[in-house]
CHARMM internal coordinates of N, CA and C (Angstrom, degrees):
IC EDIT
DIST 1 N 1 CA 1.4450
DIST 1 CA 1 C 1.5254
ANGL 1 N 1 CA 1 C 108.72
DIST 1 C 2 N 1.3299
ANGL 1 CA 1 C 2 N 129.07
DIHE 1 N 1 CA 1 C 2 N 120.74
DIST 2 N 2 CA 1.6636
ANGL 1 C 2 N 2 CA 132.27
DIHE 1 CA 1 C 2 N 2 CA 149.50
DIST 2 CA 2 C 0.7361
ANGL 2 N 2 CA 2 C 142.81
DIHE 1 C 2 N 2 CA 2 C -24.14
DIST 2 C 3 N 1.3063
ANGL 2 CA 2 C 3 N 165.69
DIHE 2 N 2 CA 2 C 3 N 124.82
DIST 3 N 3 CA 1.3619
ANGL 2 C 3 N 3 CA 125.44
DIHE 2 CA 2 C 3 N 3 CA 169.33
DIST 3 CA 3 C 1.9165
ANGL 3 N 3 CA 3 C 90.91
DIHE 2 C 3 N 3 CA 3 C -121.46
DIST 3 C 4 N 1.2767
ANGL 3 CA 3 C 4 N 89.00
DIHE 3 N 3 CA 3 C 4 N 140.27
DIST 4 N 4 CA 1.9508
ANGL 3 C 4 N 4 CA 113.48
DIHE 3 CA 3 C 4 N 4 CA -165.83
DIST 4 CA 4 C 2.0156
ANGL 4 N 4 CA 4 C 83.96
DIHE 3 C 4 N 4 CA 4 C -90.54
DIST 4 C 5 N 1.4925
ANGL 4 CA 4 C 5 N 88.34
DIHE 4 N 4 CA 4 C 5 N 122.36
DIST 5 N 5 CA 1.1524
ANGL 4 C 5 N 5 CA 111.53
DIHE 4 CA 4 C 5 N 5 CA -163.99
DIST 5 CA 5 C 1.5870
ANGL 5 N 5 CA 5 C 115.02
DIHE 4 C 5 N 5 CA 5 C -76.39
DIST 5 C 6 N 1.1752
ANGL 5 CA 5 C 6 N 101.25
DIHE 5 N 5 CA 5 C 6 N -37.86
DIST 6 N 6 CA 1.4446
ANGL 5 C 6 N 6 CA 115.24
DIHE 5 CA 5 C 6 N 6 CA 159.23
DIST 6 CA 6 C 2.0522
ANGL 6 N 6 CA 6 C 130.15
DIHE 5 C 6 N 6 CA 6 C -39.34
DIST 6 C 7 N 1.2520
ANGL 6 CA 6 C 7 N 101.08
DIHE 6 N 6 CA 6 C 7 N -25.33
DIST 7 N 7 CA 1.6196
ANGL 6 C 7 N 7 CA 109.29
DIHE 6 CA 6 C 7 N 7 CA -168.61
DIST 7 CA 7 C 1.4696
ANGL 7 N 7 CA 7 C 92.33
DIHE 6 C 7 N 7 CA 7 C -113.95
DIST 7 C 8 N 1.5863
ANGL 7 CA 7 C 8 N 119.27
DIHE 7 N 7 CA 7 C 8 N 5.29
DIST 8 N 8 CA 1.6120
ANGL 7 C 8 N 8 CA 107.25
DIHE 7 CA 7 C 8 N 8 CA 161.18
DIST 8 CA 8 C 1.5839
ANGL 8 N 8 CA 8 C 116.43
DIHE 7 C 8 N 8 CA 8 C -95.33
DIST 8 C 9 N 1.4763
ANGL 8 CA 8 C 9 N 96.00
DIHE 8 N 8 CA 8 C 9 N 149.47
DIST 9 N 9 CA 1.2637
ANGL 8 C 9 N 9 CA 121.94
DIHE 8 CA 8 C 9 N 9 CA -164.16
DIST 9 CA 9 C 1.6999
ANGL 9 N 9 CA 9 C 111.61
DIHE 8 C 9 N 9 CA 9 C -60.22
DIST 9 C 10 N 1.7629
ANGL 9 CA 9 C 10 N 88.66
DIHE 9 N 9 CA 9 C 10 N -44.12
DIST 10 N 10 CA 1.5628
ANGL 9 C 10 N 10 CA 90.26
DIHE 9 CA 9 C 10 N 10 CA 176.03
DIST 10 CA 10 C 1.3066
ANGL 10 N 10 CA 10 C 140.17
DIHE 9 C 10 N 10 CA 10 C -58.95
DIST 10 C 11 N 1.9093
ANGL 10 CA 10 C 11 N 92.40
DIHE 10 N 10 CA 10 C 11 N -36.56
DIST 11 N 11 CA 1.3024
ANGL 10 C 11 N 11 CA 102.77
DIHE 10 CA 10 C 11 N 11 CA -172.02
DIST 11 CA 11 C 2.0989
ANGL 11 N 11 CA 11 C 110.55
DIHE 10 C 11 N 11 CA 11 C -73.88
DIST 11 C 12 N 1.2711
ANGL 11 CA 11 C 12 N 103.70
DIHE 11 N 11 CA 11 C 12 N -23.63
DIST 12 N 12 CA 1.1996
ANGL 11 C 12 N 12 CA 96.71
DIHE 11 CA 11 C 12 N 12 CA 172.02
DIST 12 CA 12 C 2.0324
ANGL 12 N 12 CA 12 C 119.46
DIHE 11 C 12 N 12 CA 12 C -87.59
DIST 12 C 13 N 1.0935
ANGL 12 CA 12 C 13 N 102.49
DIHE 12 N 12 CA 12 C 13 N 4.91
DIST 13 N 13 CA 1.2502
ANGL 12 C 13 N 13 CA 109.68
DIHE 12 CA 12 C 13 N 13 CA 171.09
DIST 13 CA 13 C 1.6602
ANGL 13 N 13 CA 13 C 112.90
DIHE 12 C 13 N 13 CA 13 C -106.83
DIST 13 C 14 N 1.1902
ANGL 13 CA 13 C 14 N 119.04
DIHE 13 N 13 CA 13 C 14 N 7.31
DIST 14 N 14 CA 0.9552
ANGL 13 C 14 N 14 CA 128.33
DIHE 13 CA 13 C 14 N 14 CA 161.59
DIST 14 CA 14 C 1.6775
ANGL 14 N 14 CA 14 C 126.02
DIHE 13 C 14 N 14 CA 14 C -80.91
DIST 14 C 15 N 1.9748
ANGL 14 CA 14 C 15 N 91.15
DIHE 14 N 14 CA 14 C 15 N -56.08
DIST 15 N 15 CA 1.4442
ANGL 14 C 15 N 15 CA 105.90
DIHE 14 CA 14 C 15 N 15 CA 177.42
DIST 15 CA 15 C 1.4687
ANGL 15 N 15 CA 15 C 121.60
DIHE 14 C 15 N 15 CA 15 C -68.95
DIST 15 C 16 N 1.8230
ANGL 15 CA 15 C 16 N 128.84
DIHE 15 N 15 CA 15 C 16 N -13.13
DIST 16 N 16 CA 1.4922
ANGL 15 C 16 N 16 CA 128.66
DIHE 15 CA 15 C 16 N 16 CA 159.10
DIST 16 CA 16 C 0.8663
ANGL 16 N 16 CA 16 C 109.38
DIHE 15 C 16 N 16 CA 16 C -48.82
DIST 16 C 17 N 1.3431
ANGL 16 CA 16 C 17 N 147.83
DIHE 16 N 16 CA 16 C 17 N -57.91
DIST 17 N 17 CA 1.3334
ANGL 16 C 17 N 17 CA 119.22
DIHE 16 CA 16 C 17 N 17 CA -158.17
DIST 17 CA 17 C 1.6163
ANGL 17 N 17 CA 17 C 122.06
DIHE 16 C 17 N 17 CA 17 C -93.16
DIST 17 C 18 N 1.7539
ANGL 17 CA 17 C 18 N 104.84
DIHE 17 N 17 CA 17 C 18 N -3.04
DIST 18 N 18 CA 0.9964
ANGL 17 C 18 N 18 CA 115.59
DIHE 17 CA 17 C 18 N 18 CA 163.57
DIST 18 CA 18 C 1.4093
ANGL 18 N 18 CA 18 C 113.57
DIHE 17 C 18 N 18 CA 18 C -55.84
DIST 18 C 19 N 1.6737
ANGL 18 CA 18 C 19 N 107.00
DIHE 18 N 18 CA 18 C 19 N -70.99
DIST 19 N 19 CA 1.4214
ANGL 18 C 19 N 19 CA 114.22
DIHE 18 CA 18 C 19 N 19 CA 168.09
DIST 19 CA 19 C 1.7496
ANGL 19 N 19 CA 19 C 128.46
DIHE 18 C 19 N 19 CA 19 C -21.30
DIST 19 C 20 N 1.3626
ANGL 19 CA 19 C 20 N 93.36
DIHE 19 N 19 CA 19 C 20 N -56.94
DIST 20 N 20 CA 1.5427
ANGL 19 C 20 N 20 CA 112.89
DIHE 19 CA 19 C 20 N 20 CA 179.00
DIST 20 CA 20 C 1.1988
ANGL 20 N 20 CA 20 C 113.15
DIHE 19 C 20 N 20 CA 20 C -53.38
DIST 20 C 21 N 1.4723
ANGL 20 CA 20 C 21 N 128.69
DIHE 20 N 20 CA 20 C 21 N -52.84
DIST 21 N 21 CA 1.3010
ANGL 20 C 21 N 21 CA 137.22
DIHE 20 CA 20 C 21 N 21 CA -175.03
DIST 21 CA 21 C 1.5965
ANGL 21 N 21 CA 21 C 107.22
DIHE 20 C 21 N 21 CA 21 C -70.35
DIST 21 C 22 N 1.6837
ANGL 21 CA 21 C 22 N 115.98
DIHE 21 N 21 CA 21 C 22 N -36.03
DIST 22 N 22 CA 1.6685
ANGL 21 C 22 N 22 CA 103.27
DIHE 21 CA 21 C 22 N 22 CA 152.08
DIST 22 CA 22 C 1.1227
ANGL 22 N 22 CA 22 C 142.71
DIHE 21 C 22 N 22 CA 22 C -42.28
DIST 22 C 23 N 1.6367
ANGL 22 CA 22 C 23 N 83.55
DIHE 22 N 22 CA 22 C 23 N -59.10
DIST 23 N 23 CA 1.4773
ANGL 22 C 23 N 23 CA 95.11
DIHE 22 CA 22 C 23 N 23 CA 177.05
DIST 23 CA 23 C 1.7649
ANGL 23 N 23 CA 23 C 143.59
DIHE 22 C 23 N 23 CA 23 C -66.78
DIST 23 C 24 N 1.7478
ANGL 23 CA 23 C 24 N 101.20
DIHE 23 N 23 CA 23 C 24 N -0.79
DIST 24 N 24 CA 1.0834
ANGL 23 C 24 N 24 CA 128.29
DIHE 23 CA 23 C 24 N 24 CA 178.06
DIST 24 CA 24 C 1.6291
ANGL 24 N 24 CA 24 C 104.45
DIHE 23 C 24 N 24 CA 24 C -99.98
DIST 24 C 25 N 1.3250
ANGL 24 CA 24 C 25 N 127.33
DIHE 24 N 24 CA 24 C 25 N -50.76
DIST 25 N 25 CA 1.2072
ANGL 24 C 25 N 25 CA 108.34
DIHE 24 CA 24 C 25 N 25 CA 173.34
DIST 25 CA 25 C 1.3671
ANGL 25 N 25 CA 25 C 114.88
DIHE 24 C 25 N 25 CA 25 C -76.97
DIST 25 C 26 N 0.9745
ANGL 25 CA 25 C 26 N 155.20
DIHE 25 N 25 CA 25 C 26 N 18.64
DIST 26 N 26 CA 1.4491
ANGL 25 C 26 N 26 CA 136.15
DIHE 25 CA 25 C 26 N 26 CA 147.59
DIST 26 CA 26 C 1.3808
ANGL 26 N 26 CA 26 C 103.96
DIHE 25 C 26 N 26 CA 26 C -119.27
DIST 26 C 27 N 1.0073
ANGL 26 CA 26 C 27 N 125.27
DIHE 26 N 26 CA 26 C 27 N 25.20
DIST 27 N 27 CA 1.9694
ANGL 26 C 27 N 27 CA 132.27
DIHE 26 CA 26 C 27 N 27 CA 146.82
DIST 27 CA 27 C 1.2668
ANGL 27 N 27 CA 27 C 116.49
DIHE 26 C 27 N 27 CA 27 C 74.40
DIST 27 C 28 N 1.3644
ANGL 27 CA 27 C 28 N 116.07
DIHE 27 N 27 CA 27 C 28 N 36.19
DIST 28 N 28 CA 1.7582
ANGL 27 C 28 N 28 CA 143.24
DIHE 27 CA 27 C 28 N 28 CA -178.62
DIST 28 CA 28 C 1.6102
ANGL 28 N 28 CA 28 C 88.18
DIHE 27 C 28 N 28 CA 28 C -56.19
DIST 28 C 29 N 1.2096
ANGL 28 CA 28 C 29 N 116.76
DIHE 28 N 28 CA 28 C 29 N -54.57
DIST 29 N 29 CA 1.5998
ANGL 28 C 29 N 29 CA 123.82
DIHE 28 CA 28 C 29 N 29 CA -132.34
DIST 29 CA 29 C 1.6783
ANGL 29 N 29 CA 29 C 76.89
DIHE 28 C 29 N 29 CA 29 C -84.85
DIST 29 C 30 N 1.1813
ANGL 29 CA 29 C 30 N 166.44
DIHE 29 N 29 CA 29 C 30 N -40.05
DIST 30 N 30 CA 1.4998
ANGL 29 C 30 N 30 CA 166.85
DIHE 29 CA 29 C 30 N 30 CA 144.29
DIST 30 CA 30 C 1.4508
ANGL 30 N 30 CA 30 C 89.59
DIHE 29 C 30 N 30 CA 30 C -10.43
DIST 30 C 31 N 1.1515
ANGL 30 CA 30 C 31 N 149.49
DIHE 30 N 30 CA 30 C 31 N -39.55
DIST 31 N 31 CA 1.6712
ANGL 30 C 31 N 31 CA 123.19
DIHE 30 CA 30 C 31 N 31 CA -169.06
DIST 31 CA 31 C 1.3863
ANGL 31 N 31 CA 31 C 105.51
DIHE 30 C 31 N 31 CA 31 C -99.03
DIST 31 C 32 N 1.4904
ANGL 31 CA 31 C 32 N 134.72
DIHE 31 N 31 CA 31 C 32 N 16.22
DIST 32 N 32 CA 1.2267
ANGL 31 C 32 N 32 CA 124.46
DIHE 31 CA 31 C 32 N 32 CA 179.68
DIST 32 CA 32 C 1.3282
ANGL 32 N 32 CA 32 C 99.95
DIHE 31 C 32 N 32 CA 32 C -131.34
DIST 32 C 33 N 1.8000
ANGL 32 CA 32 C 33 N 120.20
DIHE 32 N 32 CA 32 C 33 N -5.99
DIST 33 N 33 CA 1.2809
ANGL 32 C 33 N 33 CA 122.63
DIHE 32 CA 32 C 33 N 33 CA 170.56
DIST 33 CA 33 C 1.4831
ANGL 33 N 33 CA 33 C 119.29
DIHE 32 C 33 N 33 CA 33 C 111.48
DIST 33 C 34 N 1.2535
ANGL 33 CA 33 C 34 N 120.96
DIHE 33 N 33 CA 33 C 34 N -2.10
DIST 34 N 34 CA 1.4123
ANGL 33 C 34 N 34 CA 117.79
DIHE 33 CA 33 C 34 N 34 CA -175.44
DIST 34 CA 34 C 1.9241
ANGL 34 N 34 CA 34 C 95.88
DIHE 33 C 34 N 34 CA 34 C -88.10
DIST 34 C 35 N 1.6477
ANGL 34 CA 34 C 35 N 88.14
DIHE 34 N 34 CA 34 C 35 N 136.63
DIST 35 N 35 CA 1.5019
ANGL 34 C 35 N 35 CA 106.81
DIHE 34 CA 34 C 35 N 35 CA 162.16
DIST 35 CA 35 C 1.6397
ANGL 35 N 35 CA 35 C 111.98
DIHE 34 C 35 N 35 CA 35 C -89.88
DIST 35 C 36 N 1.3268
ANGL 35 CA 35 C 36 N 98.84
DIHE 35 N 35 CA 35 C 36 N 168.54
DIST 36 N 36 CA 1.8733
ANGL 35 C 36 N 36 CA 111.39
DIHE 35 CA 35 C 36 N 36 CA 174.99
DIST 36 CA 36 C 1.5204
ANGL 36 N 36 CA 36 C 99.86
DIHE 35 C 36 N 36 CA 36 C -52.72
DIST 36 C 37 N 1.0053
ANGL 36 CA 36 C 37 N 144.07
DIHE 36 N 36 CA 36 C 37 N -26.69
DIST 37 N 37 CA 1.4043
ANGL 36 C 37 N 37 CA 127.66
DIHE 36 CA 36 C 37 N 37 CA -169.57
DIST 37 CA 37 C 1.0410
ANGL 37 N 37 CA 37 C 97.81
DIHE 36 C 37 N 37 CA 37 C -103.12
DIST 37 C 38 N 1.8589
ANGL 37 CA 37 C 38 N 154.58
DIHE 37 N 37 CA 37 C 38 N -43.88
DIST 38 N 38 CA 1.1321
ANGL 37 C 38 N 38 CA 154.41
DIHE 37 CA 37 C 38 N 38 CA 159.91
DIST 38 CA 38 C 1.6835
ANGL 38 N 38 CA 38 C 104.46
DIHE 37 C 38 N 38 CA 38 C -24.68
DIST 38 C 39 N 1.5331
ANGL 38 CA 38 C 39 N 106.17
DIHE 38 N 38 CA 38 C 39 N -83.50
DIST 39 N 39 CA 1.1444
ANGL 38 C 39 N 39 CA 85.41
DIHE 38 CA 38 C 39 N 39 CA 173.95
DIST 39 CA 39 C 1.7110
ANGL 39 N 39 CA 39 C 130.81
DIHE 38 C 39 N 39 CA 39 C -53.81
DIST 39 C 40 N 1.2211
ANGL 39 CA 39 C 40 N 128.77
DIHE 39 N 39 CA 39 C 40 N -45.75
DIST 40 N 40 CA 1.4585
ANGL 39 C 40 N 40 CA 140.49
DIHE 39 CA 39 C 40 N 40 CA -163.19
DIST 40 CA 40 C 1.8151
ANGL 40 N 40 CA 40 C 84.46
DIHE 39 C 40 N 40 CA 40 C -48.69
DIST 40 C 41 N 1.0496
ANGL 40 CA 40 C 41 N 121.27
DIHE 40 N 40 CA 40 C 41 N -39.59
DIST 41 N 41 CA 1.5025
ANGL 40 C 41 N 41 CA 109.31
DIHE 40 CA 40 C 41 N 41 CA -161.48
DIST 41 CA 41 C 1.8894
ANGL 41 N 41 CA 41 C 99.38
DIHE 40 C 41 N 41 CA 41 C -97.71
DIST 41 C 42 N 1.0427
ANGL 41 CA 41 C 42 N 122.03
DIHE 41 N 41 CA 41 C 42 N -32.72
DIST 42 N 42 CA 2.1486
ANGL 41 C 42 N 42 CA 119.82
DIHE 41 CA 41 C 42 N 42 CA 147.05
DIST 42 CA 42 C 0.9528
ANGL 42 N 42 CA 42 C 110.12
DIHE 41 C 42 N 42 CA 42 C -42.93
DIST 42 C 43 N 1.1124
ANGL 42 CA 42 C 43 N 132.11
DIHE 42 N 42 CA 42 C 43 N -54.69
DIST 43 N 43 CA 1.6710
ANGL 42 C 43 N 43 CA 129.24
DIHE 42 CA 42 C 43 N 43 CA -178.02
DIST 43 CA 43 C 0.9489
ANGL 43 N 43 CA 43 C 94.58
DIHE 42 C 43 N 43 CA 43 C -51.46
DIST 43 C 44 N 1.7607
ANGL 43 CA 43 C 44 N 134.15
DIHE 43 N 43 CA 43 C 44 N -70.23
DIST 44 N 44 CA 1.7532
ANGL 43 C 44 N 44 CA 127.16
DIHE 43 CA 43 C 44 N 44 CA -141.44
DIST 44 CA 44 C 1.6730
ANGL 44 N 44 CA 44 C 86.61
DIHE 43 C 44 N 44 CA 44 C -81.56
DIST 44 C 45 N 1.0919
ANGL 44 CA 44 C 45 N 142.87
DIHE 44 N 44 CA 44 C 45 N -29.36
DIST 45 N 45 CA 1.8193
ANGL 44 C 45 N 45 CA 114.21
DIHE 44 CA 44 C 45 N 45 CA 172.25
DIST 45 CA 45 C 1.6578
ANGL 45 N 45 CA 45 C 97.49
DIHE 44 C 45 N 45 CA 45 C -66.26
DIST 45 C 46 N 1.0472
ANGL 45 CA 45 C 46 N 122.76
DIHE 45 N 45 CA 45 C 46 N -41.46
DIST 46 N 46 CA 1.5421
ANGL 45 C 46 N 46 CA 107.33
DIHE 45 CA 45 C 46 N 46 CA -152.92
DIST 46 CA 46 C 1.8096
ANGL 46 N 46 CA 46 C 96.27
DIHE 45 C 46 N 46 CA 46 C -66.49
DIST 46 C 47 N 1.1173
ANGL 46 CA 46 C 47 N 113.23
DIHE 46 N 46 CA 46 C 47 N -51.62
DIST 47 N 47 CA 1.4592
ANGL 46 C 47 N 47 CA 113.82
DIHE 46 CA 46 C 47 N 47 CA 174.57
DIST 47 CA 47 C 1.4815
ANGL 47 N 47 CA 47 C 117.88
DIHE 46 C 47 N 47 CA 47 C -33.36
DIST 47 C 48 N 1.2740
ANGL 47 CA 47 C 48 N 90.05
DIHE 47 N 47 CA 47 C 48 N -57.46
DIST 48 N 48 CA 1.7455
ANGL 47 C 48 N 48 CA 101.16
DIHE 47 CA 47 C 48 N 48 CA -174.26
DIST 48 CA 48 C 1.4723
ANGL 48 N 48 CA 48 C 136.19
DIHE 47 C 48 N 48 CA 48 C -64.16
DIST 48 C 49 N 1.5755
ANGL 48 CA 48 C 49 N 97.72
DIHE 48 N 48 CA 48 C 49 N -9.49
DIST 49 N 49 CA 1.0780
ANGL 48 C 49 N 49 CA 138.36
DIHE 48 CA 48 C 49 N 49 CA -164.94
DIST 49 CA 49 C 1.9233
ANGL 49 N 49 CA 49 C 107.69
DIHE 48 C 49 N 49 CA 49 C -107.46
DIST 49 C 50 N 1.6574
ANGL 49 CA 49 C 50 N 88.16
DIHE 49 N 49 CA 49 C 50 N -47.51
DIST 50 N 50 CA 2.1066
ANGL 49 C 50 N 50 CA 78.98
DIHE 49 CA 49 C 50 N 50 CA 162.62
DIST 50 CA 50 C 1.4736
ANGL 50 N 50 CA 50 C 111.28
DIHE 49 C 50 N 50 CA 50 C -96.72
DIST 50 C 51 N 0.9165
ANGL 50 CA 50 C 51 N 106.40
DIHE 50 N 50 CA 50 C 51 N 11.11
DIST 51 N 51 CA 2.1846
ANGL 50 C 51 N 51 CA 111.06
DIHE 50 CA 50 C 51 N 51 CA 174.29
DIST 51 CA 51 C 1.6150
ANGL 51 N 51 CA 51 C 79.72
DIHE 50 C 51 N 51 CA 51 C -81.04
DIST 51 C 52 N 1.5636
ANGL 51 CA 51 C 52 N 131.53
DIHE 51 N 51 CA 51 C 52 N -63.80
DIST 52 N 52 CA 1.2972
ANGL 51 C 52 N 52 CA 113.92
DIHE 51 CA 51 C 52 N 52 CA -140.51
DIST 52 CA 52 C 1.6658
ANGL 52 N 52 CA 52 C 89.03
DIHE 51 C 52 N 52 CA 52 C -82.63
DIST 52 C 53 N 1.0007
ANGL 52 CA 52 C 53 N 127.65
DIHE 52 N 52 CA 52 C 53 N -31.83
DIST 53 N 53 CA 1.3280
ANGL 52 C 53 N 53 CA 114.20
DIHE 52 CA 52 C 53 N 53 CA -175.64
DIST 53 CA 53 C 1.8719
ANGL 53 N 53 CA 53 C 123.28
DIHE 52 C 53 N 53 CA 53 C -57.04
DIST 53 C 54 N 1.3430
ANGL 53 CA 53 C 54 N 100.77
DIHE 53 N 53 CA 53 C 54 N -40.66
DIST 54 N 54 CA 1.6285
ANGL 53 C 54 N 54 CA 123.53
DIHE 53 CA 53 C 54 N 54 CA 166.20
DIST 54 CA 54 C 1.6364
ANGL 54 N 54 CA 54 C 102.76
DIHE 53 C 54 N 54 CA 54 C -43.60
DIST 54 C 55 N 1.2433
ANGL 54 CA 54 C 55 N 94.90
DIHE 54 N 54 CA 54 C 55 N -52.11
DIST 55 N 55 CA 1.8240
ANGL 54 C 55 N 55 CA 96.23
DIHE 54 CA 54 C 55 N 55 CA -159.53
DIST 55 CA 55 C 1.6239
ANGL 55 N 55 CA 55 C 110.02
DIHE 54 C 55 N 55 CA 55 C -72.21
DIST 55 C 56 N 1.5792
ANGL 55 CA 55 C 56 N 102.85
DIHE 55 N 55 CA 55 C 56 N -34.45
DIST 56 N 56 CA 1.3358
ANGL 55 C 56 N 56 CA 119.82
DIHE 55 CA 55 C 56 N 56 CA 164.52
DIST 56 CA 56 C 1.4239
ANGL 56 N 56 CA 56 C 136.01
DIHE 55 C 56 N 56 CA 56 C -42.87
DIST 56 C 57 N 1.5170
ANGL 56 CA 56 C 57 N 94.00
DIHE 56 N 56 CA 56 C 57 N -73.23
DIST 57 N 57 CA 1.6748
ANGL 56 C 57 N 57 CA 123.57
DIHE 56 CA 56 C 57 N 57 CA 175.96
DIST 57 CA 57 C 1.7708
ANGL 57 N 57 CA 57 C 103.72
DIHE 56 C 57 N 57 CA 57 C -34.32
DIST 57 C 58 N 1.5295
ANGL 57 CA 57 C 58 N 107.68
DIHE 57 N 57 CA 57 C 58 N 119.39
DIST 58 N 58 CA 2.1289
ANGL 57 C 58 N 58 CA 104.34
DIHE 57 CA 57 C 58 N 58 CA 148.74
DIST 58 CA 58 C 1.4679
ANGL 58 N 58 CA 58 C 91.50
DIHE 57 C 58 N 58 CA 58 C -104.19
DIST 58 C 59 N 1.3146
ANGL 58 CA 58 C 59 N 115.63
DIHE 58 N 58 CA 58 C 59 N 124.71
DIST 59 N 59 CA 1.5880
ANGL 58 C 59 N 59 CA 120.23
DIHE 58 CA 58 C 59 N 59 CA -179.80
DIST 59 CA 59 C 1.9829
ANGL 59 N 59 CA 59 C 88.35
DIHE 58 C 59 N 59 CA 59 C -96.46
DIST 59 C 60 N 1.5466
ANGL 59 CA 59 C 60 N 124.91
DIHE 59 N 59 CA 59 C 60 N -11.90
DIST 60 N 60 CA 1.2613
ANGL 59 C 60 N 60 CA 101.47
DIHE 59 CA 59 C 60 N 60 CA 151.41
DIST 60 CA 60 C 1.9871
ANGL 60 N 60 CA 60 C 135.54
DIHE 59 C 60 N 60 CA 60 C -71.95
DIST 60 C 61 N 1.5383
ANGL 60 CA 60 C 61 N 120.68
DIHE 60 N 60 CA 60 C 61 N -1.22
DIST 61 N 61 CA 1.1313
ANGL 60 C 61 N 61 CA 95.92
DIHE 60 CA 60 C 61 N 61 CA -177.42
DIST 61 CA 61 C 1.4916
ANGL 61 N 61 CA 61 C 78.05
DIHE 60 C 61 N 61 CA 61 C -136.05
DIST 61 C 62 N 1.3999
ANGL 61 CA 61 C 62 N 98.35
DIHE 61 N 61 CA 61 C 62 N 144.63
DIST 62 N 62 CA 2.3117
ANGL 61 C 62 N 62 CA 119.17
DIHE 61 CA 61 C 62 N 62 CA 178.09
DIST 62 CA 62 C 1.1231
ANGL 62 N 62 CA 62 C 99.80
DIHE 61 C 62 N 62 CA 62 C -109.21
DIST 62 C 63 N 1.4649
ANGL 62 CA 62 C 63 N 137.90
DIHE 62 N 62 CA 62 C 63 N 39.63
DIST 63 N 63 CA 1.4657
ANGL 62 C 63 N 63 CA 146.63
DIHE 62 CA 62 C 63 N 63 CA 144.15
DIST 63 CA 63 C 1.1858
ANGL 63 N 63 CA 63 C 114.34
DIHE 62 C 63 N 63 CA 63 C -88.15
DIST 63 C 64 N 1.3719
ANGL 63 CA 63 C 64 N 102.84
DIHE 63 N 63 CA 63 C 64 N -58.78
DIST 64 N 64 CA 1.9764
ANGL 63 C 64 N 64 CA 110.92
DIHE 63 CA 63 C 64 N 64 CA -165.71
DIST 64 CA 64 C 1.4912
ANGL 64 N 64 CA 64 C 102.42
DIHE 63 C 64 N 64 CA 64 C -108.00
DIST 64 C 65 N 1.4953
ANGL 64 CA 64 C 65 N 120.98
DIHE 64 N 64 CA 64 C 65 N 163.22
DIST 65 N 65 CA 1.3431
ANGL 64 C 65 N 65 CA 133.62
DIHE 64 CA 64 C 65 N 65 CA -175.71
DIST 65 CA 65 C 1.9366
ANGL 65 N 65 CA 65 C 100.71
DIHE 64 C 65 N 65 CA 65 C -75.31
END
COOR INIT
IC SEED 1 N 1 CA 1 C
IC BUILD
């Protein structure tokens, strides 16, 4: 069985902060209102937030987290 990479959790918790870090250098995040420190301090939850998930995650069993 496959598993379609797209409907995993990881892989899209991977690509946020990719996104984020785009979307901060070319100044996306300016039309919804976040300043350099708004974000600078989103970033450090979002980080902190896929550190605990990393440490968390068994990507061997699709029952438990």
């Amino acid at each position: 069985m496959k598993q379609n990479r797209l409907k995993s959790i990881a892989v899209w918790a991977t690509l946020l902060p990719i996104l984020l870090f785009i979307g901060s250098q070319y100044g996306l995040f300016q039309f919804i209102g976040l300043t350099k420190e708004s974000f600078s301090e989103l970033w450090g939850l979002v980080m902190a937030a896929l550190a605990a998930f990393g440490i968390l995650n068994n990507p061997t069993d699709k029952s438990t987290f």
